[in-house]
N, C-alpha and C positions, 0 to 999 in steps of 0.2 A: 610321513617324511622325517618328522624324530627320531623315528624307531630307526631309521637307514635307507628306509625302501625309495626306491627312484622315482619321483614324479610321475614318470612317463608309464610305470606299472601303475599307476593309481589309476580306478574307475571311478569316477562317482555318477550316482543315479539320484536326477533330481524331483521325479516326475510321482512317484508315487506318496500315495496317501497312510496308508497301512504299511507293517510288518512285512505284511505276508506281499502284499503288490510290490515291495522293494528286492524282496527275494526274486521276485516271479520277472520285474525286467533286468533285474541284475544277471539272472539266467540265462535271459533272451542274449543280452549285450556280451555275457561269458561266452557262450554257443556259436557267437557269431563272427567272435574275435578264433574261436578256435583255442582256447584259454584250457588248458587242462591241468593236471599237478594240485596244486593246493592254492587255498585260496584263505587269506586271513579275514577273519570277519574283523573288524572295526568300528566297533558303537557301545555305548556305555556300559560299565560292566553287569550291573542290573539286568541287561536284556542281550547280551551274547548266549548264553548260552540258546535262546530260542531261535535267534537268526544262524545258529550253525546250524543248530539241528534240519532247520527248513532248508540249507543249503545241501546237506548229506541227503535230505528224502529226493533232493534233488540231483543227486548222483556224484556230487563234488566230493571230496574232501575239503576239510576244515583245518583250522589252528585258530584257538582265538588268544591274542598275546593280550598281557598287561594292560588294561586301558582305564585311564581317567573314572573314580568314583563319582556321584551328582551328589553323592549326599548333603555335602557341606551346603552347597551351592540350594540343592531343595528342601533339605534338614528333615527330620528323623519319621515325621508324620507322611511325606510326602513321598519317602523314601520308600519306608514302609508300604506302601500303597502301590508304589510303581511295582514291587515283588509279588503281589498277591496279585497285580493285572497280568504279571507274566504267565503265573499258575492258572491263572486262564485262558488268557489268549493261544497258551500251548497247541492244549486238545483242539481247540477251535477250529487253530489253520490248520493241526493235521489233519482234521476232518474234514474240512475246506479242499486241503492239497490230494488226499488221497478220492474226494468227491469230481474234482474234477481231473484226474486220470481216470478216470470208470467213464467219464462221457465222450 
């Protein structure tokens, strides 16, 4: 709502545990609103780039704008660390998401 965008465009999803299950009912609630166009992901800069990418396998487009660094706030060790969970968790859930299209 900083950035300009309208309350009433905002979704938020509170239910999920993981990455990957915030994508997965984010999709459901997108699909069901009939939401099509583009959709901004919105979450620490550290880990946008993986919620878009699961957003795009999921047929969306993306934009991920400017958002808030944690570094300061987790500082340099922590930080570090959240980067190398992302270089993981990647492959993961695409192997996750592309496992459960094939069933």
């Amino acid at each position: 709502m900083q950035g300009g965008v309208d309350a009433r465009r905002i979704l938020l999803e509170d239910r999920a545990r993981t990455t990957l299950e915030s994508v997965l009912f984010c999709t459901q609630i997108l699909r069901r609103r009939g939401t099509g166009g583009t959709i901004l992901v919105c979450t620490d800069s550290y880990h946008q780039r993986r919620c878009a990418f699961l957003f795009r396998m999921q047929g969306f487009t993306t934009e991920t704008p400017a958002m808030p660094s944690g570094l300061r706030a987790n500082g340099p060790l922590r930080w570090a660390w959240y980067h190398v969970r992302e270089c993981i968790a990647l492959p993961r859930d695409v192997i996750r998401l592309l496992l459960r299209g094939a069933a």
